[in-house]
Steps between C-alpha positions, in 0.01 A plus 500: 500500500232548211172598654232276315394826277868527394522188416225514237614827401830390402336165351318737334815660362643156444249416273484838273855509425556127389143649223777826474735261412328276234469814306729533153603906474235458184229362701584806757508784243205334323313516801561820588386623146157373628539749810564218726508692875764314632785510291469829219737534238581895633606339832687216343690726212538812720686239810719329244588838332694589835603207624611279205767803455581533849604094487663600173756741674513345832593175426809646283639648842337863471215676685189661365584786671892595461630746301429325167151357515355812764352677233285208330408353822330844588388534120305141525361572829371814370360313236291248678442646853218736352340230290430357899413804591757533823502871524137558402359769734869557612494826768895529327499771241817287340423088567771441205769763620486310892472202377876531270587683868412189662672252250835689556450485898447119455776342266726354769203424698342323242808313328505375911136354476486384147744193619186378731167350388172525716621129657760680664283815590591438861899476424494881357638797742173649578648878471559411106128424475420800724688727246309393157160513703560886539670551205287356270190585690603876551424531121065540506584725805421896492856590365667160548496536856561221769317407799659360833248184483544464160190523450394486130296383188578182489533442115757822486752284691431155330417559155814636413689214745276205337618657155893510623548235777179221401431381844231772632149462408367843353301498822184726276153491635426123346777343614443658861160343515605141422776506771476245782287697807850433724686643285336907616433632171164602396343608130453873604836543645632722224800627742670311746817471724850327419408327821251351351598415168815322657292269710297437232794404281656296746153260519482531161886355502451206810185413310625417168820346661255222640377454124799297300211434287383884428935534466575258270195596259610906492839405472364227190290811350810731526751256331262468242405860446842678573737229475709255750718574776309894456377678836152433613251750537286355728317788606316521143398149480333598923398769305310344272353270701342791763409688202245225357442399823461208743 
């Protein structure tokens, strides 16, 4: 059950994502050219630059990161992760070098998870998630090392998924302070558990399942934006939203 500051939290969200969704892509762009906060041109061009090829290969049967399409997956990642400054202040010599590491240790892992969107959060093996959380965490860690707690920066494990899989928030310091209080994330928690971040993704999941509104306006964004019958990526639109704030 919605507690009664949920509720207007998630009317709140209701009600910015049917203005989200009045926008043409011209009245977005043109809006960001006037340095509009909430929705800037860098964030919408450098997303689409990943994922509209990732739907692009995907959807023909393939995988971002097999054989083929490996090398340009870690080439656009390399492109764009630095322009959101993930690794900034990394204690790894090598961010880029562990992160290609980490891609490798993922693929079947990933081609696993990419099948599930954040509605079915709660449906996916929990040792998958486990594994990307330290791999992709590992990489802002002195030497790309893992922790037993998996404890992290937060943005060095979902920057890179948001890019690749669509339904994590970035989780940076903006989006952490507009989270619901239940949900145990605060602004100045620059590192924090896979414990943590699960929990937080699986509210994040129940919540928006009690929203068929909030659902049927991302998925009405996305089919306009990316096309019909394309995955998702919920986790940007939540994004978004706890970036600009409630």
């Amino acid at each position: 059950m919605l507690s009664s500051s949920k509720c207007a939290q998630t009317q709140s969200l209701d009600n910015y994502l049917h203005y989200y969704r009045t926008l043409s892509v011209k009245n977005e762009l043109r809006r960001a050219r006037e340095s509009d906060p909430l929705i800037s041109k860098k964030y919408i061009e450098n997303f689409d630059y990943v994922w509209n090829w990732k739907v692009s290969i995907e959807e023909a049967g393939n995988s971002i990161l097999d054989d083929k399409h490996f090398s340009e997956a870690f080439w656009r990642l390399s492109k764009i992760l630095p322009k959101w400054q993930t690794y900034r202040n990394a204690e790894n010599s090598m961010p880029y070098q562990t992160l290609k590491e980490s891609l490798q240790n993922i693929i079947e892992t990933y081609n696993e998870i990419r099948a599930y969107s954040l509605l079915e959060f709660r449906d996916i093996p929990e040792k998958m998630l486990r594994f990307i959380w330290h791999e992709l965490g590992r990489v802002k860690e002195f030497e790309g090392r893992t922790n037993d707690n998996g404890y992290y920066y937060a943005i060095a494990a979902c920057k890179p998924l948001l890019l690749i899989w669509g339904q994590t928030p970035a989780f940076d310091s903006k989006v952490r302070e507009n989270l619901p209080g239940d949900y145990g994330i605060k602004k100045y928690d620059f590192r924090f558990s896979y414990k943590r971040w699960y929990e937080a993704m699986t509210m994040m999941s129940d919540d928006l399942q009690r929203r068929s509104e909030c659902i049927a306006t991302m998925e009405n964004i996305s089919h306009n934006r990316y096309g019909a019958n394309k995955p998702v990526p919920y986790g940007r639109y939540l994004d978004i939203y706890y970036w600009k704030g409630k």
